[in-house]
C-alpha positions in Angstrom: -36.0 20.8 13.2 -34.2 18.2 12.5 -30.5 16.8 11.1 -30.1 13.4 9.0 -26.8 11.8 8.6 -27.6 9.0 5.8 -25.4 6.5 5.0 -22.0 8.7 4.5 -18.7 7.1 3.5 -15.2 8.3 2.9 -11.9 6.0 1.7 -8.7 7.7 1.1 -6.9 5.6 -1.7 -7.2 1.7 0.5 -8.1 3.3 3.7 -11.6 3.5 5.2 -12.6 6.6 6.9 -15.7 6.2 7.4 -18.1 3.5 6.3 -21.8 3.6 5.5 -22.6 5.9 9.0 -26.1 6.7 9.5 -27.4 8.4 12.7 -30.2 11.6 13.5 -30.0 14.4 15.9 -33.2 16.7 16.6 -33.7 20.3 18.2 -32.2 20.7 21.8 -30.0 17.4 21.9 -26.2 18.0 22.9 -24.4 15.1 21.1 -21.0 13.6 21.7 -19.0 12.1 19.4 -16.3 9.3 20.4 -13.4 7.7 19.0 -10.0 6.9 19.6 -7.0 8.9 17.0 -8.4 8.1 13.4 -11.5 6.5 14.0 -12.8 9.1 11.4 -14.4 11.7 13.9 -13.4 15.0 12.0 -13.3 13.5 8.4 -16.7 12.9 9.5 -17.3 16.6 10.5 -15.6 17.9 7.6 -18.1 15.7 5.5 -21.2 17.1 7.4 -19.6 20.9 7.1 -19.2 20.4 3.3 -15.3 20.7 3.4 -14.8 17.0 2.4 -17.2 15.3 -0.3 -18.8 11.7 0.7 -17.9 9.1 -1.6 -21.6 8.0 -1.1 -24.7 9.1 1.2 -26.2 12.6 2.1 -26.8 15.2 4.6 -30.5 16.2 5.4 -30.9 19.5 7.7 -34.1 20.7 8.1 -35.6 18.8 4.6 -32.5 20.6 2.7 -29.4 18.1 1.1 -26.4 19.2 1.7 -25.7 16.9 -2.0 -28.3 19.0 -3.8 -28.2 22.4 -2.2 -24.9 22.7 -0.6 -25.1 26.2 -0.5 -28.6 26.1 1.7 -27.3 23.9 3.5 -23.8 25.7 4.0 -25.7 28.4 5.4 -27.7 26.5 8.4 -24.5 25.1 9.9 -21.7 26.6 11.9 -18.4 25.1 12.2 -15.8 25.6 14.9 -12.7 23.8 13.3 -10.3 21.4 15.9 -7.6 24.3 14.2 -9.5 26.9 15.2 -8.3 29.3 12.5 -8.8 32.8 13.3 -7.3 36.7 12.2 -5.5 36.8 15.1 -4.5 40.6 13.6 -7.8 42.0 13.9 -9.9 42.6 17.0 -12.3 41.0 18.5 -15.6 43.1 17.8 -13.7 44.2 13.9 -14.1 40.4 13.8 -17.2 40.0 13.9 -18.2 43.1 12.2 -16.3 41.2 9.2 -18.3 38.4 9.9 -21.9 39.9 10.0 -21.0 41.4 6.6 -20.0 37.8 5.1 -23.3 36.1 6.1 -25.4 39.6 5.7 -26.9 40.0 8.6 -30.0 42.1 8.9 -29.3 43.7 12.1 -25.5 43.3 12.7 -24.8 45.6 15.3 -27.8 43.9 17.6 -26.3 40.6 16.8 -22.6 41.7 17.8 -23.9 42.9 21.3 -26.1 39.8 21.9 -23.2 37.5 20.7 -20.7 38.8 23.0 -22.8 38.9 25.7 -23.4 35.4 25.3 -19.9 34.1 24.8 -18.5 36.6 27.9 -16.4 38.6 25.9 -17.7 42.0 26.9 -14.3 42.3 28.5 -12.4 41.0 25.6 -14.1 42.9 22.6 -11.6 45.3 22.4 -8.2 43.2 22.4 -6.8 42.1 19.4 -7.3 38.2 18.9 -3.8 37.2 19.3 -3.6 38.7 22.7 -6.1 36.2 23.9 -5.8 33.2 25.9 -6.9 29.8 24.7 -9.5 30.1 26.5 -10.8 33.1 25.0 -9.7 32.0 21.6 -12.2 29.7 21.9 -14.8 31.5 22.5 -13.9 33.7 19.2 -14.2 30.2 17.4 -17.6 29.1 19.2 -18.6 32.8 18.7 -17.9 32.6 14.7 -19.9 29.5 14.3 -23.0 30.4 15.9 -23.1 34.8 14.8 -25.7 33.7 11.9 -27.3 31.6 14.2 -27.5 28.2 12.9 -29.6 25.1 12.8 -26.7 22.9 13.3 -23.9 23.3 15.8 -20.1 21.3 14.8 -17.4 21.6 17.0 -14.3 19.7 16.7 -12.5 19.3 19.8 -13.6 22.4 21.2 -12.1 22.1 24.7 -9.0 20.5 24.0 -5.9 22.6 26.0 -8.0 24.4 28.4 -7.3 24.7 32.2 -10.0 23.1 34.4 -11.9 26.7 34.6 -11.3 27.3 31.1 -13.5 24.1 30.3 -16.2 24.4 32.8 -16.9 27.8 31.2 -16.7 26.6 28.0 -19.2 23.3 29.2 -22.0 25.9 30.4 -21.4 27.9 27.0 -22.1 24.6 24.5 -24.8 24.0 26.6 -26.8 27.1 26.5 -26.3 27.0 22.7 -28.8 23.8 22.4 -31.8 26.1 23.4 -32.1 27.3 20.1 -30.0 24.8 18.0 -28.5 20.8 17.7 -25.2 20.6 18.8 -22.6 17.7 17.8 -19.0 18.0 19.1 -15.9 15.3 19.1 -14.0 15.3 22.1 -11.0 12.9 23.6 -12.1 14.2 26.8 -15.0 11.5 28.2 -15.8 13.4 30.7 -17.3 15.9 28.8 -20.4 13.3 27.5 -21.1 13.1 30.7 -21.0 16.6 32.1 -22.5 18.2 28.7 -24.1 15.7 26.3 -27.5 14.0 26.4 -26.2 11.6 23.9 -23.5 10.0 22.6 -22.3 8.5 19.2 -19.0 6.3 19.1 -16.7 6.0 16.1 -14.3 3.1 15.6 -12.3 2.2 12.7 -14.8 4.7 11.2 -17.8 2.6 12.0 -20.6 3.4 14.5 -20.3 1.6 17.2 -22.6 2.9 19.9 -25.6 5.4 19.7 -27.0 5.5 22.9 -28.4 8.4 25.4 -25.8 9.2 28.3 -27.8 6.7 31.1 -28.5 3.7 28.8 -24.6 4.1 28.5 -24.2 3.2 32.3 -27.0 0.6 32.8 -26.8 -1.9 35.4 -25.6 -4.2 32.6 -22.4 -2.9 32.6 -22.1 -3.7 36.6 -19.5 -5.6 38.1 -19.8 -7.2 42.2 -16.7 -6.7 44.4 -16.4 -9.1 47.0 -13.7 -9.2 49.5 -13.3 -12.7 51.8 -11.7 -13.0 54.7 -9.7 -16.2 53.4 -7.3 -16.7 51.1 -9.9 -17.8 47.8 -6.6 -18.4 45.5 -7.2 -22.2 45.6 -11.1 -22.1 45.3 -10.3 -20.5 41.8 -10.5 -23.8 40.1 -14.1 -24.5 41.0 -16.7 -25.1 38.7 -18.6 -22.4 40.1 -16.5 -19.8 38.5 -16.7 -21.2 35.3 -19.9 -19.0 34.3 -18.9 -15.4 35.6 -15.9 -13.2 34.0 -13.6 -12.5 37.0 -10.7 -11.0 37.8 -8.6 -11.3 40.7 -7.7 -8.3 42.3 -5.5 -9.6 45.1 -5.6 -13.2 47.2 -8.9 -11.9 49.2 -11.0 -10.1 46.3 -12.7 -10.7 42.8 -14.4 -8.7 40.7 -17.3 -10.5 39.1 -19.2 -8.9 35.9 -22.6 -10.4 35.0 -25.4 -9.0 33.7 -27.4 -10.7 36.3 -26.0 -8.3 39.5 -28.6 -9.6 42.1 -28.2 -13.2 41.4 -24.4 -13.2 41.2 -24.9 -11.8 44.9 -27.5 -14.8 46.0 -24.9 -17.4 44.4 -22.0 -15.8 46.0 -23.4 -16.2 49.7 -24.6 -19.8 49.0 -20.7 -20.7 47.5 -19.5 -18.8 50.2 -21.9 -21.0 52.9 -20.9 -24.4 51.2 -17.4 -23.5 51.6 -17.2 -21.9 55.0 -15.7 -18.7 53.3 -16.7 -15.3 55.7 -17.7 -12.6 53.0 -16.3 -9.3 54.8 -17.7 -7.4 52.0 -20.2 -7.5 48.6 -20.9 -4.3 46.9 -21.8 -3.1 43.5 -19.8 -0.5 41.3 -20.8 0.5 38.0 -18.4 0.2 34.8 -16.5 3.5 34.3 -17.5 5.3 31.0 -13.6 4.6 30.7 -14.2 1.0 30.6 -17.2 1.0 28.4 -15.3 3.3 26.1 -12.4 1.0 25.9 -14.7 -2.2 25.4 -16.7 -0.5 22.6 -13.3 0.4 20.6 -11.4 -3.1 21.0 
């Protein structure tokens, strides 16, 4: 099992969307997708859904083109749109009844059972869909996308608005999904990579900036030494010595010093610090925050 994104682009009149992206995904990933407003996350979804045509590239799931057999392909994908469109008239369980029937499933009541089971609306099944919280709505949409039990997984956005227990129950549900499918989701929320994905994709200026797993993300490369003396280093600023690290002063007694290089940054600290009679009072590591990676892969 395996999904092939190859080489898509999209311009609307003179503006790029998306240019030339190429990237994979395989069975049990969770995959995050990053980008600041407009760096051509859902136009990008929308392409991969079959909403939006590419002006050049393909789709591969599972050996079938989406540019060849769209409707094969249509029907190995769910889709859970940012709008989250739903009869909000009709209720839950009619719902999906209404849905079985569209994608003619073979066994629909079985299906209906197991899928709210799964998506914890055994309390919920009842209520019309308007009467729902957010939350719940939610899990109508997540529900929709997966009742035919896709290859591929898209949602856009999916936990944007919910309350902090809202999202972890929503976190837990995307991730039990990727036991039997590949899941790719945008979020502005970068917490979620961390707390759900294994993976992560970032868009800019509807380039690909960075596809990377989670921990490669956070390497020791993207360290940085604090270092707090006990004197006043202000004046010592102009030295030489500073001229080969990227430091920022933090306040007349600390610096923050990023190298790639952590362990030697510390040895040439203590020697500076011994040939200038400066007292360290403290040296410690801190990693980059995916905050700060995030904003130095998207300027």
């Amino acid at each position: 099992m395996s999904f092939i994104v190859n080489n898509i682009s999209k311009n609307y009149a003179t503006q790029k969307a998306v240019a030339s992206l190429s990237f994979s995904i395989n069975k049990g990933e969770v995959v995050g997708f990053l980008g600041p407003n407009g760096a051509g996350k859902s136009t990008t979804l929308k392409m991969i859904a079959g909403y939006l045509q590419p002006d050049q590239g393909d789709v591969i799931l599972n050996g079938i083109s989406l540019l060849n057999e769209p409707i094969a392909f249509k029907k190995l994908i769910g889709y859970l749109p940012e709008s989250n469109a739903l009869y909000e008239e009709m209720y839950v369980r009619e719902y999906f009844k209404f849905l079985s029937e569209v994608h003619k499933l073979a066994a629909p009541t079985q299906r209906i059972n197991e899928l709210i089971e799964q998506t914890g609306l055994s309390n919920m099944q009842h209520k019309k869909i308007g009467d729902l919280s957010k939350g719940y709505k939610q899990r109508v949409g997540i529900a929709a996308a997966i009742i035919h039990e896709p290859a591929l997984v898209l949602l856009d956005e999916p936990t944007s608005g919910l309350d902090p227990n809202q999202l972890i129950e929503i976190r837990q549900l995307i991730k039990s999904l990727s036991a039997g499918a590949m899941i790719l989701f945008s979020t502005h929320i970068l917490q979620e990579v961390t707390a759900i994905c294994t993976r992560v994709l970032v868009l800019h200026q509807g380039e690909l900036v960075a596809d990377t797993l989670i921990d490669d993300l956070l390497k020791p490369s993207q360290q940085a030494v604090i270092v707090v003396f006990e004197e006043d280093i202000t004046q010592l600023l102009s030295d030489p010595f500073w001229k080969q690290y990227s430091i920022q002063q933090e306040d007349k007694h600390t610096l923050v010093i990023k190298a790639s290089d952590i362990n030697l940054v510390k040895k040439n600290l203590m020697s500076f610090a011994l040939a200038n009679s400066l007292n360290i009072q403290r040296l410690h590591t801190q990693e980059a925050s995916l905050e700060e990676i995030f904003k130095l892969l998207t300027h």
